[in-house]
Backbone atoms as SQL, in Angstrom:
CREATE TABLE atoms (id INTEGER PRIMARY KEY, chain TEXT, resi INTEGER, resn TEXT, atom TEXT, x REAL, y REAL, z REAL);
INSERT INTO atoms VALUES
  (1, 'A', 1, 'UNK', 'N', -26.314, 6.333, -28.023),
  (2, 'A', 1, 'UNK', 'CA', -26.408, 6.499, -26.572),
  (3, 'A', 1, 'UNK', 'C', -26.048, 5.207, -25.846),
  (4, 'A', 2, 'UNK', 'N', -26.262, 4.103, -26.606),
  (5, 'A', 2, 'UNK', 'CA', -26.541, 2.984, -25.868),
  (6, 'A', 2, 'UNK', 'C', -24.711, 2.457, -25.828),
  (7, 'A', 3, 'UNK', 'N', -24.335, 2.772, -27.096),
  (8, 'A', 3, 'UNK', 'CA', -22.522, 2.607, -27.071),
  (9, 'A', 3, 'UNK', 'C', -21.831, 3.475, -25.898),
  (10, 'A', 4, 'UNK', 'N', -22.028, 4.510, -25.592),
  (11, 'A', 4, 'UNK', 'CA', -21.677, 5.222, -24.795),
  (12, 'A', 4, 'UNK', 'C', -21.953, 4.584, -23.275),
  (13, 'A', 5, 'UNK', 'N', -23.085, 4.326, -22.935),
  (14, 'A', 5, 'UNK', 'CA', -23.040, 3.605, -21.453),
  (15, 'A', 5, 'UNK', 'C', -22.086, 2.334, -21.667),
  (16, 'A', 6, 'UNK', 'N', -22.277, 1.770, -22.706),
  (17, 'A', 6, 'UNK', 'CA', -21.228, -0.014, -22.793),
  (18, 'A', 6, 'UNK', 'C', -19.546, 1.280, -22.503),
  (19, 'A', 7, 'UNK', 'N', -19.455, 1.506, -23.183),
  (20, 'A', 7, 'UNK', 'CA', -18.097, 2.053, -23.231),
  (21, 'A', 7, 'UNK', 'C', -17.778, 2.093, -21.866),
  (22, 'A', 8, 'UNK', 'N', -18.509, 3.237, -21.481),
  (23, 'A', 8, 'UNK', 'CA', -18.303, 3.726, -19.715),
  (24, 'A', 8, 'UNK', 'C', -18.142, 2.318, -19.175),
  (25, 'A', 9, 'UNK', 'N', -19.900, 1.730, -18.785),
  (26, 'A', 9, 'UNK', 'CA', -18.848, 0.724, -18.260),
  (27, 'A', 9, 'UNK', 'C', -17.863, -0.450, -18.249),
  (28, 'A', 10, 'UNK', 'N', -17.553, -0.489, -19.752),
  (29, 'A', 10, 'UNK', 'CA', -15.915, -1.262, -19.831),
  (30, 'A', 10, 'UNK', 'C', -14.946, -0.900, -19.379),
  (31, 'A', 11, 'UNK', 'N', -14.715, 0.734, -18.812),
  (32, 'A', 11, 'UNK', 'CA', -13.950, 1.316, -18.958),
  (33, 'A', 11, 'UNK', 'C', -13.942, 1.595, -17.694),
  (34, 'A', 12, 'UNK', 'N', -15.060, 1.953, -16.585),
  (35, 'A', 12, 'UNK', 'CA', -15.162, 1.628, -15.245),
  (36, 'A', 12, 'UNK', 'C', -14.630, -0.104, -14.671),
  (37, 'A', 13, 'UNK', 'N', -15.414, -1.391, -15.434),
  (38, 'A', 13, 'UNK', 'CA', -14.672, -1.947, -14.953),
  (39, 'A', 13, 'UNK', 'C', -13.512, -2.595, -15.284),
  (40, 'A', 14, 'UNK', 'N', -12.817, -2.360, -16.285),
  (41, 'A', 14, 'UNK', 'CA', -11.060, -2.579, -16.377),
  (42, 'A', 14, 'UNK', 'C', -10.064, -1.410, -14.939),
  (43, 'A', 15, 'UNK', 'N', -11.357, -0.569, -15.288),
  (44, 'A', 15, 'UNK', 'CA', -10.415, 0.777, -14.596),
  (45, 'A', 15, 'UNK', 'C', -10.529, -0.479, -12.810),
  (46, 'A', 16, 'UNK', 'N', -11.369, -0.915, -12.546),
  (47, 'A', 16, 'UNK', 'CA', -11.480, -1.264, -11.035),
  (48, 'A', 16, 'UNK', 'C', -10.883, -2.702, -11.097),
  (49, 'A', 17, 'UNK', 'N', -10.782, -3.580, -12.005),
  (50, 'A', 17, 'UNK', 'CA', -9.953, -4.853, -11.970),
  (51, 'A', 17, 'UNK', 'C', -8.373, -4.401, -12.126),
  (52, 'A', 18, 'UNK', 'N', -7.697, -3.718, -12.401),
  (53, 'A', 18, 'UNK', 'CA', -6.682, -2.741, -12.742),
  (54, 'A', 18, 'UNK', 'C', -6.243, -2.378, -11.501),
  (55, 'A', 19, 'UNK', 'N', -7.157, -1.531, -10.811),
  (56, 'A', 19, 'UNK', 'CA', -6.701, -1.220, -9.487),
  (57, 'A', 19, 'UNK', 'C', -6.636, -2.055, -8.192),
  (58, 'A', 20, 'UNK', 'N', -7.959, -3.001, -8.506),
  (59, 'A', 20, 'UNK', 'CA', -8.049, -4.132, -7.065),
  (60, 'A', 20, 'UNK', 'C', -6.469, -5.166, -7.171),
  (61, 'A', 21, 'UNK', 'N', -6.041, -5.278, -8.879),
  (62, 'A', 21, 'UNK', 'CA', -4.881, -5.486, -8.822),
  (63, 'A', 21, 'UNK', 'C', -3.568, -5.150, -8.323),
  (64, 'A', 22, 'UNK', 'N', -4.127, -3.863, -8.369),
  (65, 'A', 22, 'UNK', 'CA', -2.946, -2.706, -7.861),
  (66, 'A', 22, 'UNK', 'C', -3.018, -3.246, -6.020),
  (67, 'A', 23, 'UNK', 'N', -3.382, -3.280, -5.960),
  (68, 'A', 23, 'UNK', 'CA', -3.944, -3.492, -4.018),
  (69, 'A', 23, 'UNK', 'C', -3.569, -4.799, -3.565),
  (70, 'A', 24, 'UNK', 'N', -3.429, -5.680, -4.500),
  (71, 'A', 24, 'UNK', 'CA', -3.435, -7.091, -4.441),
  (72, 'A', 24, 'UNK', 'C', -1.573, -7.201, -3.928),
  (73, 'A', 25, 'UNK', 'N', -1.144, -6.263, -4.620),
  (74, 'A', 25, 'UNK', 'CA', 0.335, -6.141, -5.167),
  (75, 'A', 25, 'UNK', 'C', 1.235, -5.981, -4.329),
  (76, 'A', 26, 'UNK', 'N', -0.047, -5.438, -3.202),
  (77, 'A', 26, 'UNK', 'CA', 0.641, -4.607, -1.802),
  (78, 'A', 26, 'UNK', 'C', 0.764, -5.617, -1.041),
  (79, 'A', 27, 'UNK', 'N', 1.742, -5.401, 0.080),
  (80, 'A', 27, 'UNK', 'CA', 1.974, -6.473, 1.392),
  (81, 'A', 27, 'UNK', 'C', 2.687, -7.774, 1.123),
  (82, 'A', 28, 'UNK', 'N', 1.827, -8.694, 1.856),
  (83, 'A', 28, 'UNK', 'CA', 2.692, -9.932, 1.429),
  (84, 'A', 28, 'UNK', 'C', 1.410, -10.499, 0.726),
  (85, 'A', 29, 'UNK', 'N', 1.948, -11.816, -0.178),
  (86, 'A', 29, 'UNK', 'CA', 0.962, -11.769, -1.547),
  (87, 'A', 29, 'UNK', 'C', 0.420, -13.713, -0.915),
  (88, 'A', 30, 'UNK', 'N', 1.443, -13.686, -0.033),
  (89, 'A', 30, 'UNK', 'CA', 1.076, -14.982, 1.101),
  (90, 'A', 30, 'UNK', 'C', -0.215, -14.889, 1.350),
  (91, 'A', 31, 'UNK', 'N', -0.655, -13.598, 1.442),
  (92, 'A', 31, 'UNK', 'CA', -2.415, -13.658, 2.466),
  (93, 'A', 31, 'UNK', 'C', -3.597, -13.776, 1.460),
  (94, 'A', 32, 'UNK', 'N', -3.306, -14.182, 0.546),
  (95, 'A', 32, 'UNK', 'CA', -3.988, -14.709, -0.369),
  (96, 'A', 32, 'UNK', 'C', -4.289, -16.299, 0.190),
  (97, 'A', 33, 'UNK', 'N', -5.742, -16.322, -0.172),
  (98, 'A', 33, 'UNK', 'CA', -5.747, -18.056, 0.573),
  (99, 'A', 33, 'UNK', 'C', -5.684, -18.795, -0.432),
  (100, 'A', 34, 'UNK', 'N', -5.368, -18.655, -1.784),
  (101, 'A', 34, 'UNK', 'CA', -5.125, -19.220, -3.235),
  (102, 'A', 34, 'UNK', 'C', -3.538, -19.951, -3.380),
  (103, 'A', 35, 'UNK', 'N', -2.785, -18.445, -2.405),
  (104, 'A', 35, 'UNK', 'CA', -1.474, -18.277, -2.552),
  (105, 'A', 35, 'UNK', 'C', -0.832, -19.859, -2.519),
  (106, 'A', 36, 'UNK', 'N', -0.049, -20.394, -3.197),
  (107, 'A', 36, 'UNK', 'CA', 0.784, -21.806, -2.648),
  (108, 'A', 36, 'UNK', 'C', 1.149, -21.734, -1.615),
  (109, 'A', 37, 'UNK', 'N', 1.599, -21.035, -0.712),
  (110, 'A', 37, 'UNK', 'CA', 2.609, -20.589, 0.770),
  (111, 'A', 37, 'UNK', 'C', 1.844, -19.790, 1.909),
  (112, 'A', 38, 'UNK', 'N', 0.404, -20.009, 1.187),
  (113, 'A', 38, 'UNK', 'CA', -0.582, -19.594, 2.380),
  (114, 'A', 38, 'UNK', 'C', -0.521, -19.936, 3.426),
  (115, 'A', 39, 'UNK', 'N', -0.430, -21.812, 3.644),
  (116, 'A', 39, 'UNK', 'CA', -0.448, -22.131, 4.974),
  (117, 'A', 39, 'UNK', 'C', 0.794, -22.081, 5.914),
  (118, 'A', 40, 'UNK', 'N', 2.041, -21.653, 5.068),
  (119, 'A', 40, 'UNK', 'CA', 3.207, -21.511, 5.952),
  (120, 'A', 40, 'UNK', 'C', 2.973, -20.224, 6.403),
  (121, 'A', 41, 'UNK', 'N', 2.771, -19.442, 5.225),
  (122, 'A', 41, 'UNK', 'CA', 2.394, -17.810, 6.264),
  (123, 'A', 41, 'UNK', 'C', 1.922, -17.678, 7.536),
  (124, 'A', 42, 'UNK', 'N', 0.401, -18.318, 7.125),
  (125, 'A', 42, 'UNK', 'CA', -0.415, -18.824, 8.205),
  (126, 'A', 42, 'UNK', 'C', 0.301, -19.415, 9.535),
  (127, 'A', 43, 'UNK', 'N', 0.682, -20.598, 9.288),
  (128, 'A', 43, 'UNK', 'CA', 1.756, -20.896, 10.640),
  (129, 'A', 43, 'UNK', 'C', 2.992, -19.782, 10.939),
  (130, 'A', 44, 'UNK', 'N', 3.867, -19.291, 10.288),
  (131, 'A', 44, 'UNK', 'CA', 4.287, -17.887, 10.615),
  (132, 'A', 44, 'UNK', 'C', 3.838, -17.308, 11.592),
  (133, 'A', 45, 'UNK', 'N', 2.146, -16.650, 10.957),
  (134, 'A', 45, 'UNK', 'CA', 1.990, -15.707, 11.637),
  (135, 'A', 45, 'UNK', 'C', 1.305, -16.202, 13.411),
  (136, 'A', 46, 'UNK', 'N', 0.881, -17.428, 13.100),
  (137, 'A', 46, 'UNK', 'CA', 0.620, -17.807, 14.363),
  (138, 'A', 46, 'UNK', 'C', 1.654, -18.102, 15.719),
  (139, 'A', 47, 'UNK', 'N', 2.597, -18.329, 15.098),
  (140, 'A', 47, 'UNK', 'CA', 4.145, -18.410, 15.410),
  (141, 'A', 47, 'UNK', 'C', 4.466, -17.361, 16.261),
  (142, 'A', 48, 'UNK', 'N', 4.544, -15.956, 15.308),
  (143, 'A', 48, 'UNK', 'CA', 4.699, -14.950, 16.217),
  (144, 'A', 48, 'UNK', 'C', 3.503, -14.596, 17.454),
  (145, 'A', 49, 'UNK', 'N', 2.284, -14.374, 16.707),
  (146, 'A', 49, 'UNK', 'CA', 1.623, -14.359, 17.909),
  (147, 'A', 49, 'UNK', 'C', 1.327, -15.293, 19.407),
  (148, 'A', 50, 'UNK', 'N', 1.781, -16.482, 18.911),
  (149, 'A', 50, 'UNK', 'CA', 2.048, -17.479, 20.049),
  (150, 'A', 50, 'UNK', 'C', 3.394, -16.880, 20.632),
  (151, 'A', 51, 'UNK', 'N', 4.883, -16.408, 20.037),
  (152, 'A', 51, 'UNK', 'CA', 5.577, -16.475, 20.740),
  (153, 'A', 51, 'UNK', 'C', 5.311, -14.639, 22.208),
  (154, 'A', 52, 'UNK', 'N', 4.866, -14.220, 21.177),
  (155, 'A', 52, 'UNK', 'CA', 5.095, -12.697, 21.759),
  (156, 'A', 52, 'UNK', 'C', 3.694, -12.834, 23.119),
  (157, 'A', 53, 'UNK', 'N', 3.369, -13.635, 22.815),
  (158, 'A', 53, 'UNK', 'CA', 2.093, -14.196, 25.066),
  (159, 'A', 53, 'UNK', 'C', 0.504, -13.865, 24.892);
């Protein structure tokens, strides 16, 4: 019984590190604050919102 819950949840969480990966994958990978090119994004995006008023 007790193998059976370990199993499940190894298997719940690969299944959810797997997917938060999957999500990670999406957009621009800039908005990560880890990212190397974070802070140019960052100025980017302030960029536009400064230019557009």
């Amino acid at each position: 019984m007790k193998k059976r819950i370990i199993h499940l949840f190894l298997l719940l969480f690969v299944a959810a590190m797997t997917l938060s990966a999957c999500a990670m994958l999406r957009g621009d990978p800039r908005k990560n604050c880890n990212h190397p090119d974070h802070g140019e994004y960052m100025m980017q995006k302030r960029q536009k919102a400064f230019s557009k008023g």
